[in-house]
C-alpha positions as CSV (number, residue, x, y, z in Angstrom):
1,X,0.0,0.0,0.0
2,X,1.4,3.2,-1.4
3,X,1.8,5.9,1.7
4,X,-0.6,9.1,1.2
5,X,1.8,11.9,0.0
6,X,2.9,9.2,-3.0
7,X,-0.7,8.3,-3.7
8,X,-1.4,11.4,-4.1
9,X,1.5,12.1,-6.0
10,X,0.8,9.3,-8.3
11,X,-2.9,10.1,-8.5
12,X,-2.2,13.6,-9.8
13,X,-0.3,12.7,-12.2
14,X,-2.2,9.7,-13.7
15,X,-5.6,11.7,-13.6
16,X,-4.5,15.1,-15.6
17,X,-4.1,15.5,-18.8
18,X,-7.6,17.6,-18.8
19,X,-8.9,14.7,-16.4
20,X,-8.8,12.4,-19.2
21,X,-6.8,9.5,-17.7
22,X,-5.3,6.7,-20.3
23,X,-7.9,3.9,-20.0
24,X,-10.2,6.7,-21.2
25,X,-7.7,7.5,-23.8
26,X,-7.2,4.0,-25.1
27,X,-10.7,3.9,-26.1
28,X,-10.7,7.1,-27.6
29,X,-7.8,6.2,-30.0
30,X,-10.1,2.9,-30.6
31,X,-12.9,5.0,-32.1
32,X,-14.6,5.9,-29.2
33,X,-14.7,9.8,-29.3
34,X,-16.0,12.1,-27.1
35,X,-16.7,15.1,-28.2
36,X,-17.6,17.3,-25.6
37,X,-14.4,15.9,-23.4
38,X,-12.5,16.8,-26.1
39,X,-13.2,20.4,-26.6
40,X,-13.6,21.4,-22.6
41,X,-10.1,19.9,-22.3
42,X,-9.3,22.0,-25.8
43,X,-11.2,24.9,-24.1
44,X,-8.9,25.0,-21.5
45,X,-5.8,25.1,-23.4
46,X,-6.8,27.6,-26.2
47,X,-9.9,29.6,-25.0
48,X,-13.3,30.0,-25.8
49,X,-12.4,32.4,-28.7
50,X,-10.3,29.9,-30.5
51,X,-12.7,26.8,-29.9
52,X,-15.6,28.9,-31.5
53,X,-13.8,29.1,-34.2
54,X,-12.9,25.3,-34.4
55,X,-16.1,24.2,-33.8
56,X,-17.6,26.3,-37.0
57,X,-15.0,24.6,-39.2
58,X,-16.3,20.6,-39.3
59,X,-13.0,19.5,-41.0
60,X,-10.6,21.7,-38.7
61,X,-12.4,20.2,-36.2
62,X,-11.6,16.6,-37.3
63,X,-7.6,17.4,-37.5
64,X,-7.9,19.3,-33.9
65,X,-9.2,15.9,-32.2
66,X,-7.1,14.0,-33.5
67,X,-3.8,16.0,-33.3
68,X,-4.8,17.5,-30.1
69,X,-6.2,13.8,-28.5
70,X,-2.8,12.1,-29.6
71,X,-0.8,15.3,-28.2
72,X,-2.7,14.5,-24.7
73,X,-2.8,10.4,-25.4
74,X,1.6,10.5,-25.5
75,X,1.8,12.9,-22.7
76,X,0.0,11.2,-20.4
77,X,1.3,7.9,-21.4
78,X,5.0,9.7,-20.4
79,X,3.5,10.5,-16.8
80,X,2.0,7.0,-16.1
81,X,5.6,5.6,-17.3
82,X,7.1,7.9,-14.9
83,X,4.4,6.4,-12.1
84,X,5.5,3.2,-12.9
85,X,8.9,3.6,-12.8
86,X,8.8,5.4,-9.5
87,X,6.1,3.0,-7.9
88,X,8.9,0.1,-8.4
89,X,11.2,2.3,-7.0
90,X,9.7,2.8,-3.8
91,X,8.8,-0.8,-3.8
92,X,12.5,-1.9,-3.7
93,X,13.6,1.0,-1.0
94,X,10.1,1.6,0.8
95,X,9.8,4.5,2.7
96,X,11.2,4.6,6.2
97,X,7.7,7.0,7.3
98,X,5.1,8.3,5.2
99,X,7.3,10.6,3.1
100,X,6.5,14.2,2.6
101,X,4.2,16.0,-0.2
102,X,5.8,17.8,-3.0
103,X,4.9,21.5,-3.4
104,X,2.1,22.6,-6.0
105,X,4.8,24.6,-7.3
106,X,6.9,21.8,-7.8
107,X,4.9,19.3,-9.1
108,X,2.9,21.7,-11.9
109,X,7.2,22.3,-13.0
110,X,7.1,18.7,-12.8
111,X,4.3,17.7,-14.6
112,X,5.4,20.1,-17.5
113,X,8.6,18.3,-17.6
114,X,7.6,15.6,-17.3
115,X,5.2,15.0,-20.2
116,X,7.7,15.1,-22.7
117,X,10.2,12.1,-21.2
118,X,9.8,9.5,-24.5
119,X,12.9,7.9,-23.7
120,X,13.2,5.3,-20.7
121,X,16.7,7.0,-19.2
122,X,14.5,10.6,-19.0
123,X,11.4,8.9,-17.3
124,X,13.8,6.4,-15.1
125,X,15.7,9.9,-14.1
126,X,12.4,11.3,-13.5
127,X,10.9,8.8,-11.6
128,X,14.0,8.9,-9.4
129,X,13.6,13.2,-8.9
130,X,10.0,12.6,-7.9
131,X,10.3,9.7,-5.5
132,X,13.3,11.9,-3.6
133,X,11.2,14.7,-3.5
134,X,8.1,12.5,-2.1
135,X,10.9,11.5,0.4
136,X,12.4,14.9,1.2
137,X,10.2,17.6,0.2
138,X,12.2,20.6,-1.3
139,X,15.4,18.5,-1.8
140,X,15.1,18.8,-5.9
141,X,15.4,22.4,-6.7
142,X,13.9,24.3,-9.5
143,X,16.9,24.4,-11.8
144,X,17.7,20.7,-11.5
145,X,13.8,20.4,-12.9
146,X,15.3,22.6,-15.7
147,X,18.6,21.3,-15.9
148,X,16.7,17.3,-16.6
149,X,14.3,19.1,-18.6
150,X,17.0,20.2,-21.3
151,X,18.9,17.0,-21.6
152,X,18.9,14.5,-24.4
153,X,19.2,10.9,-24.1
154,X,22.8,10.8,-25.3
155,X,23.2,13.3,-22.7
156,X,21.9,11.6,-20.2
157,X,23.1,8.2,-21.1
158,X,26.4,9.9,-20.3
159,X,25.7,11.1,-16.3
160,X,24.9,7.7,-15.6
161,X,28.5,6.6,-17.0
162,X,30.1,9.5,-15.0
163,X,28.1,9.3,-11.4
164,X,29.5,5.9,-10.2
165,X,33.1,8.1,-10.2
166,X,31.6,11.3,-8.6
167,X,31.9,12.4,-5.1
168,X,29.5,14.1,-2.4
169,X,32.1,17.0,-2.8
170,X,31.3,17.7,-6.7
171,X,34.7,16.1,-7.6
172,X,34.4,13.5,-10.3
173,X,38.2,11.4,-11.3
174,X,37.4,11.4,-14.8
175,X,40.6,9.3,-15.5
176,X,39.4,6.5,-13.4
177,X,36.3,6.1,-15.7
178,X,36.2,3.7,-18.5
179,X,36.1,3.6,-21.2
180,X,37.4,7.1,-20.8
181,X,35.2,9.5,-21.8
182,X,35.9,11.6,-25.3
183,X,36.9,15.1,-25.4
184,X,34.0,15.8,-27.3
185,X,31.9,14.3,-24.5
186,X,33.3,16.0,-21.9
187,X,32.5,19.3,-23.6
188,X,29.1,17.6,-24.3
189,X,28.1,17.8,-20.7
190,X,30.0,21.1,-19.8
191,X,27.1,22.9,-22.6
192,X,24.9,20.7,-20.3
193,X,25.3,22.6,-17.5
194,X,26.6,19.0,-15.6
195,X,30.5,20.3,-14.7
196,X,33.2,22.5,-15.0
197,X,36.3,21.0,-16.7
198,X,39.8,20.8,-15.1
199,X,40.4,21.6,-11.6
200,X,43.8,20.7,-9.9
201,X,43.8,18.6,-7.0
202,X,46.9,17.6,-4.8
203,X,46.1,14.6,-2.4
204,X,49.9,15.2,0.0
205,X,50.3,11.9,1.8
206,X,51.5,13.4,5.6
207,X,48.7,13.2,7.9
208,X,49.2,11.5,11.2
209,X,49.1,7.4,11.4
210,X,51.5,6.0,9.0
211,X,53.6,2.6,9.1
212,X,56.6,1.3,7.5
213,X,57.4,-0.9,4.7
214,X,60.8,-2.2,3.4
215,X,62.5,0.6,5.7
216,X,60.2,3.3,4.4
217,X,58.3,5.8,6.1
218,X,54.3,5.3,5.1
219,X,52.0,8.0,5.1
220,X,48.4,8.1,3.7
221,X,45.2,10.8,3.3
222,X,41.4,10.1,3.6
223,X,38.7,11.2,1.0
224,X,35.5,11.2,1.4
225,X,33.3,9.7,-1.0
226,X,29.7,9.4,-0.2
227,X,27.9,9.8,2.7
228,X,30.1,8.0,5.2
229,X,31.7,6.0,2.8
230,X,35.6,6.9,2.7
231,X,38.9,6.0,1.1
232,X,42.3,6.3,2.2
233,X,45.6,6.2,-0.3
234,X,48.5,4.9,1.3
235,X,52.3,5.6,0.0
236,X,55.7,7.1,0.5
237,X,56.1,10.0,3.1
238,X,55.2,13.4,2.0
239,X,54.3,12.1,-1.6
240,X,52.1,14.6,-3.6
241,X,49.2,12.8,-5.8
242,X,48.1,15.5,-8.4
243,X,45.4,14.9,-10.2
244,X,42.9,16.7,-12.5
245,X,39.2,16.3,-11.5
246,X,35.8,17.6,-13.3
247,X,33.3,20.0,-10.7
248,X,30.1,19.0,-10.8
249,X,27.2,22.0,-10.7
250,X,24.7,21.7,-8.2
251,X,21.8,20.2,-10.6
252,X,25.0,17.1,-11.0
253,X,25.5,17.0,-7.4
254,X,21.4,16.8,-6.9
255,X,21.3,13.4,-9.6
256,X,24.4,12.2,-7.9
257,X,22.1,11.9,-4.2
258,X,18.8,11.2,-5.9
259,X,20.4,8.4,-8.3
260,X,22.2,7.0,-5.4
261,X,24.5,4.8,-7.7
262,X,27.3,3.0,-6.6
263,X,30.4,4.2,-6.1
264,X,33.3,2.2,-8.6
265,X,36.0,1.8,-5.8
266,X,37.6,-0.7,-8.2
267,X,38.3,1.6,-10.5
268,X,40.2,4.4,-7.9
269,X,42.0,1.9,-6.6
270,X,43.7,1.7,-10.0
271,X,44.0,5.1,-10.6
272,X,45.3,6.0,-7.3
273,X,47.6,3.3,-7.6
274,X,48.8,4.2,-11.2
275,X,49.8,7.9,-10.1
276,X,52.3,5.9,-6.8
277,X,49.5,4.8,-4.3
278,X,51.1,1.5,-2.6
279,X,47.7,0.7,-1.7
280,X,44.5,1.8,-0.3
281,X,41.8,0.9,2.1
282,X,37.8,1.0,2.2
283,X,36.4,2.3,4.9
284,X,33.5,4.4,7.1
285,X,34.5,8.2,6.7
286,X,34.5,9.7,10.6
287,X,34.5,13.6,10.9
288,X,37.1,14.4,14.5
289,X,36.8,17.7,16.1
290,X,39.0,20.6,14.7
291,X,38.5,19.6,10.9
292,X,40.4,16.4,11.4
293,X,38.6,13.2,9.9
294,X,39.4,9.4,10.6
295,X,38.2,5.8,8.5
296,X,37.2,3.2,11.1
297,X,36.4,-0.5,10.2
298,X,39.3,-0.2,7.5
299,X,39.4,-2.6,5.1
300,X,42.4,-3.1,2.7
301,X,42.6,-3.1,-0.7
302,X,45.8,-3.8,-2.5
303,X,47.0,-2.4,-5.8
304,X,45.8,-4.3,-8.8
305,X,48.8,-3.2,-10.8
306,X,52.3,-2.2,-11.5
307,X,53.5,0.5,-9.4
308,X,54.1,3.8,-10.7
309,X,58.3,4.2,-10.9
């Protein structure tokens, strides 16, 4: 049983479309044509003006039912995907209480959006924006509505190759994803609004509990990754990783919680340990008083390739 704020939710957005919901469409489209549903839900689009008109022109008529019914028929069928999608979502993570109600505001935006997702990636993205919302009301923002609004599937094929490598910071290691990603499709989702190209990062390997190995002084640094998931690179005292990530904008950093994918240790791991990490560990990220951070319940993970010279 669906909690009320979804059913609601779900309710509004199966039964708009002019209150013409797509059981009643189906048999429309089967021959079955309502006239008078038709042009109040025309009506209420266009005016009373412009319907006049319509209705004193039999054969402009005719082309306004059927262009305008198939117009509502495909986007309500793109809102009851989007239902679907995020009623098996909820079904697999089921809601710890009984959720919150999105905001009118946001969910005519939504709608709007909405009816135009043809491709499964958009309504699986979209199913995944309104089910965080129904979980945290006000947690999407208006310009990650826009910013999901304006992609293409290419485009959005493309996130969902980059977020398993993104942090909760904004930083995504780019190099650690593969197949790497083109030049041409890194620009792709800078037009996208997704990230900013190119910032420096150095990771210095000198914070406090090192060991030794082969007579060597160890040192090692903790990042966090998500939530309180964090990662430590061990190596060589004072040793300076640098490393070029991609920022992510805030619409990214709003996928990157609501998609929830996995992070690919695997893969940092290998880059780490390509740029003179000896190894690295796996572990839960702990925030210490005066901005100093700790990974507890550590759990090793050895290079998977040649060290770097």
């Amino acid at each position: 049983m669906l909690q009320i704020p979804a059913g609601k939710v779900f309710s509004r957005l199966i039964g708009s479309a002019g209150n013409i919901p797509i059981a009643w469409m189906d048999r429309i489209s089967q021959g079955y044509r309502d006239d008078t549903a038709v042009i109040s839900s025309f009506k209420e689009r266009v005016g009373d003006e412009v319907t006049a008109m319509t209705l004193d022109d039999p054969n402009f008529m005719k082309h306004v039912k059927n262009g305008f019914i198939a117009k509502l028929y495909r986007h309500q069928a793109n809102k009851e995907a989007i239902v679907i999608k995020a009623v098996e979502d909820l079904q697999d993570n089921p809601l710890i209480d009984d959720g919150s109600e999105p905001s009118d505001d946001f969910m005519n935006k939504f709608e709007r959006y909405a009816e135009d997702a043809s491709s499964d990636d958009l309504r699986q993205l979209y199913a995944k924006l309104l089910v965080g919302e129904i979980r945290n009301a006000g947690s999407i923002s208006p310009a990650t509505l826009h910013f999901v609004s304006m992609l293409e599937p290419d485009t959005t094929q493309l996130i969902n190759r980059v977020l398993p490598h993104a942090t909760l910071q904004g930083y995504v290691y780019k190099d650690a994803i593969k197949p790497p990603l083109s030049v041409a499709e890194e620009i792709l989702l800078v037009i996208a609004g997704f990230w900013v190209l190119n910032m420096n990062v150095d990771h210095q390997l000198n914070t406090k509990n090192g060991g030794r190995e082969h007579g060597s002084l160890l040192k090692q640094t903790i990042l966090p990754l998500r939530d309180e998931l964090g990662f430590m690179i061990h190596g060589a005292a004072n040793k300076i990783i640098s490393v070029q990530v991609h920022v992510m904008s805030r619409a990214g950093i709003d996928l990157l919680k609501i998609i929830n994918q996995d992070f690919d240790v695997n893969s940092l791991v290998e880059f780490f340990c390509k740029k003179g990490a000896t190894t690295c560990s796996l572990g839960k990220f702990v925030r210490q008083p005066n901005d100093e951070y700790s990974l507890e319940n550590r759990r090793e993970i050895p290079c998977p390739v040649p060290l770097a010279a």
